[in-house]
Short mmCIF file of the C-alpha atoms (twelve columns), coordinates in Angstrom:
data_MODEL
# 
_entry.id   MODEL 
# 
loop_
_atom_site.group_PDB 
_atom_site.id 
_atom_site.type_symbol 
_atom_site.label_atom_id 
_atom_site.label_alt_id 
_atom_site.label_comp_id 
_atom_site.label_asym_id 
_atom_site.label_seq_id 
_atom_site.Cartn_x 
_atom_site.Cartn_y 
_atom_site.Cartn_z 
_atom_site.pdbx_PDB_model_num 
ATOM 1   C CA . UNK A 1   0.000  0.000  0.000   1 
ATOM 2   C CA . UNK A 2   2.821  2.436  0.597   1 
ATOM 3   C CA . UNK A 3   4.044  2.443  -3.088  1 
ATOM 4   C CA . UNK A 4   0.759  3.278  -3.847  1 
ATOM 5   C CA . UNK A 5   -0.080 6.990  -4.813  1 
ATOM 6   C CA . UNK A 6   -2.616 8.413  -2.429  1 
ATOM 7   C CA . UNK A 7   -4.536 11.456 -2.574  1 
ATOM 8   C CA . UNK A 8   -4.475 14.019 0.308   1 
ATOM 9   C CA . UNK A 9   -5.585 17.289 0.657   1 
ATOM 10  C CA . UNK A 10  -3.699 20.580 2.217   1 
ATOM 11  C CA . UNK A 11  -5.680 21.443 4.976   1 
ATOM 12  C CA . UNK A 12  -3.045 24.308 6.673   1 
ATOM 13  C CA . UNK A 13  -0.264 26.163 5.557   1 
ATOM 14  C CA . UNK A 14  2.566  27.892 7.695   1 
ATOM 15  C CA . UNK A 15  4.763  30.664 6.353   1 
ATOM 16  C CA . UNK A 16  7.772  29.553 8.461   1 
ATOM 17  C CA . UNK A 17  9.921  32.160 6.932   1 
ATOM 18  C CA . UNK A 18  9.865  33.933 3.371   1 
ATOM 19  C CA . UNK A 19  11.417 30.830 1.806   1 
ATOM 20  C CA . UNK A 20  9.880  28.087 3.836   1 
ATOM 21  C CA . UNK A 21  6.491  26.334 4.413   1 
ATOM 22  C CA . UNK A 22  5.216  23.950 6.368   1 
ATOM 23  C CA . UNK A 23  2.233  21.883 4.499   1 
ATOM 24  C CA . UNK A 24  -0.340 19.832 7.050   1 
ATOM 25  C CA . UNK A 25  -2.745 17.110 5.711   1 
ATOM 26  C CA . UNK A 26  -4.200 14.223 6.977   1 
ATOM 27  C CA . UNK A 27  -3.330 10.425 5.870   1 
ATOM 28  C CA . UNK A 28  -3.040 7.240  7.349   1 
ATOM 29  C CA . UNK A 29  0.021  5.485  6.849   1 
ATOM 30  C CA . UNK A 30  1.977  8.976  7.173   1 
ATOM 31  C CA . UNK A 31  0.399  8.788  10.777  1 
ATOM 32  C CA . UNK A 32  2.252  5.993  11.772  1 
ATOM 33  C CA . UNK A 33  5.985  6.916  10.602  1 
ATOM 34  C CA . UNK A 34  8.987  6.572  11.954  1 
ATOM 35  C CA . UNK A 35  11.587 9.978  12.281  1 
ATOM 36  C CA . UNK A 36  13.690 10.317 9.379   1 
ATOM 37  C CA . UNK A 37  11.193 8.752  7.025   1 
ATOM 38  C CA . UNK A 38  10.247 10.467 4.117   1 
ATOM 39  C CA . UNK A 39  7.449  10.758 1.305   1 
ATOM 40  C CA . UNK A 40  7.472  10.430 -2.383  1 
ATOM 41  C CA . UNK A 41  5.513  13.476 -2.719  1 
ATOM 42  C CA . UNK A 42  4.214  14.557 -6.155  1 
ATOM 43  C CA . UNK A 43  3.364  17.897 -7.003  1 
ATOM 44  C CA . UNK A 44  0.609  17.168 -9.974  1 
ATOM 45  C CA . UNK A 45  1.783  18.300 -13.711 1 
ATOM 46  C CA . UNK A 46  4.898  19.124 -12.074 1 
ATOM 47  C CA . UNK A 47  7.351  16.441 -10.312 1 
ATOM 48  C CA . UNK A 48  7.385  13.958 -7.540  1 
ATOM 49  C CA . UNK A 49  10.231 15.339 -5.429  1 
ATOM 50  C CA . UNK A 50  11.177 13.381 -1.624  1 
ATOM 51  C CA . UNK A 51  10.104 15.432 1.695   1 
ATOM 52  C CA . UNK A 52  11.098 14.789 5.312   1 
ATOM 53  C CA . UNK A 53  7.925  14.371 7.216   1 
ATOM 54  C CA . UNK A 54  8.043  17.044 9.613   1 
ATOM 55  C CA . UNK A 55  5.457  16.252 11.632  1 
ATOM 56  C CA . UNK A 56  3.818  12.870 12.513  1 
ATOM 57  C CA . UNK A 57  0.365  11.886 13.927  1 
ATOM 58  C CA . UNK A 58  -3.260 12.190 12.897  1 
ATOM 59  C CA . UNK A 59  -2.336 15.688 11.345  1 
ATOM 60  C CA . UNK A 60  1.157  15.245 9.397   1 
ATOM 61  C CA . UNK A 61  2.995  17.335 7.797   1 
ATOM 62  C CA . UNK A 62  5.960  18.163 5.315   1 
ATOM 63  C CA . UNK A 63  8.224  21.550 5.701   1 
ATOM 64  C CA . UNK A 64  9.609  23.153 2.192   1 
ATOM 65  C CA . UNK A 65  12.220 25.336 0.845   1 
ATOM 66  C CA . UNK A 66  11.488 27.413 -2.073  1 
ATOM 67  C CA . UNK A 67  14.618 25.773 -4.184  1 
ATOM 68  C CA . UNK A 68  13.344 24.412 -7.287  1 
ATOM 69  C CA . UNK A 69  10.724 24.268 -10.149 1 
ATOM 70  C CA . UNK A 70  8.814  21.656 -7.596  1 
ATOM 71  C CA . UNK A 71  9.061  23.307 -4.406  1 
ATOM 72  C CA . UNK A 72  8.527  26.763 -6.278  1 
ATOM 73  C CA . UNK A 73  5.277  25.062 -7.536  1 
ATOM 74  C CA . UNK A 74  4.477  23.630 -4.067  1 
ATOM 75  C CA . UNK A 75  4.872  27.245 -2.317  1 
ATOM 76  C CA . UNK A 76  2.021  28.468 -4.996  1 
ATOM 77  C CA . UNK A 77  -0.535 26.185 -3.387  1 
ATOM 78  C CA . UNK A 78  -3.675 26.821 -1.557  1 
ATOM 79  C CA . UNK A 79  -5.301 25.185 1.285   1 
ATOM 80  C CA . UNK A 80  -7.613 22.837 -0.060  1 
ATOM 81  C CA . UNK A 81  -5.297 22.065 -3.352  1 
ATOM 82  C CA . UNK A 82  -4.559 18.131 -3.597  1 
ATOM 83  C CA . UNK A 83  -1.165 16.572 -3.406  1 
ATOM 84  C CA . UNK A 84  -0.345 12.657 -3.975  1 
ATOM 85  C CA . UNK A 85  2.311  10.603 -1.851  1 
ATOM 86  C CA . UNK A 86  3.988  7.465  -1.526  1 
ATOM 87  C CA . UNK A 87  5.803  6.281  1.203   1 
ATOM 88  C CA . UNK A 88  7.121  6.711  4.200   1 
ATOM 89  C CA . UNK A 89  10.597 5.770  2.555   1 
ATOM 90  C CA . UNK A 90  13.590 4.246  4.122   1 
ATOM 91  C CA . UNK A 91  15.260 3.359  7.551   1 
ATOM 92  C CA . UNK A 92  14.321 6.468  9.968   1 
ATOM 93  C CA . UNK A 93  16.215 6.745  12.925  1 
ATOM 94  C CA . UNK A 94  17.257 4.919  15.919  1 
ATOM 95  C CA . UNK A 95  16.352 6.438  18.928  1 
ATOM 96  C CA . UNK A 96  18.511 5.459  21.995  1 
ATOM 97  C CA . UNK A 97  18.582 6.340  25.887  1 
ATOM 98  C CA . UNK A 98  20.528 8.524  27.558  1 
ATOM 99  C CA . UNK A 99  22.534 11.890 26.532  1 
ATOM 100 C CA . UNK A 100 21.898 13.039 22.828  1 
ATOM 101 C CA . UNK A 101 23.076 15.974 20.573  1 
ATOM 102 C CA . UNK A 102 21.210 16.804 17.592  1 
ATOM 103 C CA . UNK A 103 23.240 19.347 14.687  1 
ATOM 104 C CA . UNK A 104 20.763 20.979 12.353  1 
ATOM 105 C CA . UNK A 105 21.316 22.968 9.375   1 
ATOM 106 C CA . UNK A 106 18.969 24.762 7.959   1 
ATOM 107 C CA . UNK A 107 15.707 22.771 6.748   1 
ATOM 108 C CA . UNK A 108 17.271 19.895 7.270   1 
ATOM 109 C CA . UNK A 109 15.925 21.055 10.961  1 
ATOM 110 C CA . UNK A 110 12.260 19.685 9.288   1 
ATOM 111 C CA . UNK A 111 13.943 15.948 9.402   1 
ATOM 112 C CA . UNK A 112 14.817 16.728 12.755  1 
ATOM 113 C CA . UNK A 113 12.115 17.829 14.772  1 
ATOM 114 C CA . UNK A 114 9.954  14.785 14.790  1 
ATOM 115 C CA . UNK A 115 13.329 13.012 16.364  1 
ATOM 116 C CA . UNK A 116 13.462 15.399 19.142  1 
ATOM 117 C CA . UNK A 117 9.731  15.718 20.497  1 
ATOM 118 C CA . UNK A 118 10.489 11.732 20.084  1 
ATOM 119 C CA . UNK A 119 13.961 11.577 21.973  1 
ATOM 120 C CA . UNK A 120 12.254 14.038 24.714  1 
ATOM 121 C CA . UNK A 121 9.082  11.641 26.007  1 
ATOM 122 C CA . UNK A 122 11.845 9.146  26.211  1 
ATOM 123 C CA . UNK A 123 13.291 11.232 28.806  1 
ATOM 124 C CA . UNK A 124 16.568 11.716 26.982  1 
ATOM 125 C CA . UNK A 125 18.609 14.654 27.686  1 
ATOM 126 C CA . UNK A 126 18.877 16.733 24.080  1 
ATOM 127 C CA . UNK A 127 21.331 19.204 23.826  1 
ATOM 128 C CA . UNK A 128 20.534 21.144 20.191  1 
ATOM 129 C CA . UNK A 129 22.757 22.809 17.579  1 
ATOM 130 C CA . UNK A 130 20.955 24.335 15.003  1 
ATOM 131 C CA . UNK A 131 22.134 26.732 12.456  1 
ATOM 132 C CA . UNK A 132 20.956 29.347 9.432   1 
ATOM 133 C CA . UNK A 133 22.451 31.471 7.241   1 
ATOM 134 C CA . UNK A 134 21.156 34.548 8.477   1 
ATOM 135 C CA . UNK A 135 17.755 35.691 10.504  1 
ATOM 136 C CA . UNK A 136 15.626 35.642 7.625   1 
ATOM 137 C CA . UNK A 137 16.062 31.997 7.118   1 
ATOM 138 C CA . UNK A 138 15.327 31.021 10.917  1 
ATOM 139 C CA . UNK A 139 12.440 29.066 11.807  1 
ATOM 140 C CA . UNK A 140 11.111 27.127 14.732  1 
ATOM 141 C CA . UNK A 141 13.074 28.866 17.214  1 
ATOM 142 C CA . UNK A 142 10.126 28.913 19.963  1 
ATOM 143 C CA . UNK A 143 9.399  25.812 19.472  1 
ATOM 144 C CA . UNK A 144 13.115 24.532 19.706  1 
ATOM 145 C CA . UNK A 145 13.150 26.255 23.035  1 
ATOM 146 C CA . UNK A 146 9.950  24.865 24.405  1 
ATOM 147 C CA . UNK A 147 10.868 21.386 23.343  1 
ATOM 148 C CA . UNK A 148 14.913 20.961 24.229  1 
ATOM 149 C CA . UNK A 149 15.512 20.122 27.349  1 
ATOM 150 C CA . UNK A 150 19.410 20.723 27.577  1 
ATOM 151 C CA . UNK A 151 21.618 23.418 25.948  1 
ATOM 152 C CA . UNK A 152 20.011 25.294 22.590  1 
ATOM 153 C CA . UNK A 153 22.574 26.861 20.335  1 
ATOM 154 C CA . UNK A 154 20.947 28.807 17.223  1 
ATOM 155 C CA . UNK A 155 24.209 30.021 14.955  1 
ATOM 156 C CA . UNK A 156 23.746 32.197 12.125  1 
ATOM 157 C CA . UNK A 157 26.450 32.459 9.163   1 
ATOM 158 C CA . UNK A 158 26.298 36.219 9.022   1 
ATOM 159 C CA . UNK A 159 25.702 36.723 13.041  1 
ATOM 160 C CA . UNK A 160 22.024 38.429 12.758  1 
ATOM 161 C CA . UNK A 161 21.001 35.525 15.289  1 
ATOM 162 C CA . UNK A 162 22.726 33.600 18.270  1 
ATOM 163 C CA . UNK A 163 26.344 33.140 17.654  1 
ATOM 164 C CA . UNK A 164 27.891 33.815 14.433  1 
ATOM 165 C CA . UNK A 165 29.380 31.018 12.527  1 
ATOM 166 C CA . UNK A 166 29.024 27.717 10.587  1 
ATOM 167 C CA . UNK A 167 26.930 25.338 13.265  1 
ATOM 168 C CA . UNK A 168 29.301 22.713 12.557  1 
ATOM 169 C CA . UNK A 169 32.229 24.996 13.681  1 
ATOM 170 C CA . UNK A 170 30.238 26.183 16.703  1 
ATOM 171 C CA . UNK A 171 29.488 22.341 17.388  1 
ATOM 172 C CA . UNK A 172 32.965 21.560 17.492  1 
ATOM 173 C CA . UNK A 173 34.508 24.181 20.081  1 
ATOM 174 C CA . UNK A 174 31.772 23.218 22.265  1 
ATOM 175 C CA . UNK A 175 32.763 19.780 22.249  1 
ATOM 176 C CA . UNK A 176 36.801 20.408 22.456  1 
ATOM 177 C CA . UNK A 177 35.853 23.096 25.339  1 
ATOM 178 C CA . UNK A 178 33.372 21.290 26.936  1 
ATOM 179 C CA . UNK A 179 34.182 17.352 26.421  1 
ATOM 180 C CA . UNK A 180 30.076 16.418 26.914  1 
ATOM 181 C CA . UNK A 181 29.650 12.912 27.236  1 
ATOM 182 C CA . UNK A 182 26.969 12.188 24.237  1 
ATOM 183 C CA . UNK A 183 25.155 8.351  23.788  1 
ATOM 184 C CA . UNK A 184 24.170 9.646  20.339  1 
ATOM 185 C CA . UNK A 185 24.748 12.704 17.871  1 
ATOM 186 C CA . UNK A 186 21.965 13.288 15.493  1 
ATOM 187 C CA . UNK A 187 22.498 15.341 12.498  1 
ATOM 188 C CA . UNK A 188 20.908 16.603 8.775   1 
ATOM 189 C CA . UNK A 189 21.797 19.306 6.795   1 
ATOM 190 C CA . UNK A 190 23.498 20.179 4.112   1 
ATOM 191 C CA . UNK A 191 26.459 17.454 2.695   1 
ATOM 192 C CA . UNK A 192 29.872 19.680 3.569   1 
ATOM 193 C CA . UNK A 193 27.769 19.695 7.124   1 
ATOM 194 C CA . UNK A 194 27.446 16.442 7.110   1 
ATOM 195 C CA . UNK A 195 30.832 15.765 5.900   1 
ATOM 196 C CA . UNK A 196 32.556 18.101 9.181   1 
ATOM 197 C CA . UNK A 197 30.223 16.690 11.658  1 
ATOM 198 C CA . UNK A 198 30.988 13.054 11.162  1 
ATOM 199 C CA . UNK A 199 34.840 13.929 11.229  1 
ATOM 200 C CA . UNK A 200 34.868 15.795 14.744  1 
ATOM 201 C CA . UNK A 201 32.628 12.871 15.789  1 
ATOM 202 C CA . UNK A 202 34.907 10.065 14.343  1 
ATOM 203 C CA . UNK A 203 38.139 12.493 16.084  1 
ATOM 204 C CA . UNK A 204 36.039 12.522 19.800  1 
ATOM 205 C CA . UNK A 205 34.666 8.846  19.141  1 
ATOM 206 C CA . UNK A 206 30.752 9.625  19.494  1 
ATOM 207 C CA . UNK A 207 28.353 7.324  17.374  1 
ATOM 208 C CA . UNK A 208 26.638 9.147  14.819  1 
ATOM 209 C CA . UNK A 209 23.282 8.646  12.743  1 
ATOM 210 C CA . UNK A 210 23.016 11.539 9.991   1 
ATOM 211 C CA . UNK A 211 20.323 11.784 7.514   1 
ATOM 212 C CA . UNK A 212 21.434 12.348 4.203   1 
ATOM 213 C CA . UNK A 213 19.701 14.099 1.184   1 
ATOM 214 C CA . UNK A 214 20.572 12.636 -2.556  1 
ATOM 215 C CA . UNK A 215 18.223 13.402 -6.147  1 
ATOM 216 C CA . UNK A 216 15.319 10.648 -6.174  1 
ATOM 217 C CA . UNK A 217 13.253 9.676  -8.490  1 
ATOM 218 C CA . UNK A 218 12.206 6.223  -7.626  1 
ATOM 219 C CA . UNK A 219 12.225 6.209  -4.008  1 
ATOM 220 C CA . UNK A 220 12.468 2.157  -3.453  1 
ATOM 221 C CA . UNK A 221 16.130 1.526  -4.802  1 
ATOM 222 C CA . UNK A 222 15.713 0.285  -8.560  1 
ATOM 223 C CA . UNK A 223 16.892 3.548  -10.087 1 
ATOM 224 C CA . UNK A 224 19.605 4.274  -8.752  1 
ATOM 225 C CA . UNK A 225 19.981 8.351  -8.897  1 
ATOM 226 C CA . UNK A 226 20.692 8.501  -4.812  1 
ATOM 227 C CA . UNK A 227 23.782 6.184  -5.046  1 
ATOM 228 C CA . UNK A 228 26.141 7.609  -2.443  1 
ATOM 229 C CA . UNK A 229 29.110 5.017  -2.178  1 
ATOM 230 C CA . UNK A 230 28.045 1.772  -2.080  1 
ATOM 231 C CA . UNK A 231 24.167 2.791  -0.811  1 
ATOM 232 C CA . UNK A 232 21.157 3.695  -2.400  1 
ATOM 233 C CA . UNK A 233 20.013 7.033  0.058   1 
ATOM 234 C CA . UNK A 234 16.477 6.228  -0.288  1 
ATOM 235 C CA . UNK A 235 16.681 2.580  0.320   1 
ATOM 236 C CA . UNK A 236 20.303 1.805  2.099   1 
ATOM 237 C CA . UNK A 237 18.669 5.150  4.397   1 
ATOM 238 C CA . UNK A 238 18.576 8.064  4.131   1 
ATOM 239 C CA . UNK A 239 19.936 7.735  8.182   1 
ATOM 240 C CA . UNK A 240 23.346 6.484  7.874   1 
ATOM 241 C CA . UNK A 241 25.934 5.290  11.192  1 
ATOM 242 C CA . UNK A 242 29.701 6.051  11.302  1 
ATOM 243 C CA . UNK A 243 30.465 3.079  9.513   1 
ATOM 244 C CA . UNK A 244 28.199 3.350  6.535   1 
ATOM 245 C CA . UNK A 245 29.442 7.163  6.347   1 
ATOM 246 C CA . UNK A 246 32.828 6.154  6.798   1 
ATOM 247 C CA . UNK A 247 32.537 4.183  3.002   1 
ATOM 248 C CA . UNK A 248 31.206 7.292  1.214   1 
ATOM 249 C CA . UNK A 249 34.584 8.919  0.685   1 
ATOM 250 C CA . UNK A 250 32.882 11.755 -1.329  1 
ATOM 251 C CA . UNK A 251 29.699 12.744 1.173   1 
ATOM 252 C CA . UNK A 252 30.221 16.551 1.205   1 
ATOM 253 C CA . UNK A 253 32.002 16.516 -1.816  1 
ATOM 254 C CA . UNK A 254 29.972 15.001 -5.169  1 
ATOM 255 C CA . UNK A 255 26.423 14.676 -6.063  1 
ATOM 256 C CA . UNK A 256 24.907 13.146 -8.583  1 
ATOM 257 C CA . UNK A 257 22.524 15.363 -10.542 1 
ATOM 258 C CA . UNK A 258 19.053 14.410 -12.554 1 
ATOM 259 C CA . UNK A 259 21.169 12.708 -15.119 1 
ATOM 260 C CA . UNK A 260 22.837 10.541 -12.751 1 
ATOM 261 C CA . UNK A 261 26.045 12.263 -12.826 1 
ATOM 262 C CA . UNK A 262 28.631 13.505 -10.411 1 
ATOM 263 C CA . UNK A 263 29.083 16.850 -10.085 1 
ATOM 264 C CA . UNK A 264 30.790 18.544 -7.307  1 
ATOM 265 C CA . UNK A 265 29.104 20.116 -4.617  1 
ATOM 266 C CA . UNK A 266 29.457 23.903 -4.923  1 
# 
């Protein structure tokens, strides 16, 4: 049933910020996903594109950035305009006990959220890294601080909000200052993120599960577009360990574009 296209209808929309949105609709197997699943979600006459689901229960939901002739599409609808998805897609998550750190960047925050409201009624304690390039593309702040129940670090590239910096540098001077003692370091964003975050936590010896993002157009592994390495993302993942990461010796640095080639990241 989950490779099967269903029909749902937008029944909210959230301006998160001038380049974001947050879509809600209601759907059954969506309900009952995992964090760090995703949907095959096509826009009709347009594409099918893959979405975190950024919220999960009897309303879900899916958060966008404007970066593409399918998400530019997606921003342009209405509530009550009709959407059709497949999924959820792939591994999610593993949530363990204890101490955790999550590192977001940017929308790959959406990914993220449904992993923290998770890690939090398991009594875990989250300590939160989340970056932006600048003010204007900052989102879910409140609810970050109502829902993280150790340290919250918001890092802006330009400085216009919380500490200025790359979050992955601010990340790493709090763990050579501070030497935290983490069961688990969550992370999504964007690959050279990625990339820098798995390092400092292969250099301290923290397990890792990132979530990566790769072109899809299948979504169940026959196609092949996502390869990373030796993985198909949408299959394989899309939430890899320090193992698997350790055999993609160009996460960060290629990507393979709609023609299945590798380009490097700019």
């Amino acid at each position: 049933m989950k490779n099967v296209r269903r029909l749902v209808e937008i029944e909210e929309i959230i301006e998160e910020n001038p380049k974001v949105k947050t879509f809600l609709f209601r759907e059954k197997l969506c309900s009952k996903a995992k964090p760090g699943q995703f949907l095959m979600v096509w826009i009709i006459g347009v594409d099918e594109i893959p979405l975190s689901i950024s919220r999960i229960g009897d309303l879900c939901a899916v958060t966008v950035a404007k970066v593409g002739e399918a998400t530019e599409a997606m921003h342009k609808l209405k509530v009550g305009d009709k959407l059709y998805v497949r999924g959820p897609y792939g591994n999610g998550f593993k949530e363990v006990e204890g101490s955790v750190a999550v590192v977001a960047g940017g929308v790959g925050l959406a990914t993220l959220l449904p992993l923290i409201k998770k890690l939090k009624s398991l009594n875990c304690k989250i300590d939160a890294f989340v970056g932006f390039r600048s003010i204007s593309n900052a989102f879910w702040i409140d609810i970050l601080a109502d829902t993280v129940n150790g340290k919250l670090v918001i890092s802006t590239d330009d400085g216009s909000l919380g500490v200025k910096g790359l979050v992955s540098e601010v990340f790493r001077e709090y763990i050579e200052n501070f030497k935290p003692q983490y069961d688990m370091v969550y992370t999504c964003g964007p690959p050279a993120m990625i990339r820098q975050i798995f390092q400092q936590c292969e250099k301290v010896g923290y397990r890792i599960q990132a979530s990566l993002e790769a072109y899809m157009k299948c979504g169940i592994g026959i196609c092949g577009s996502c390869c990373l390495g030796p993985y198909r993302v949408c299959s394989d993942g899309p939430v890899f360990s320090n193992n698997q990461l350790a055999k993609i010796p160009e996460l960060g640095i290629y990507k393979r574009d709609s023609s299945g080639l590798k380009t490097p990241i700019q």
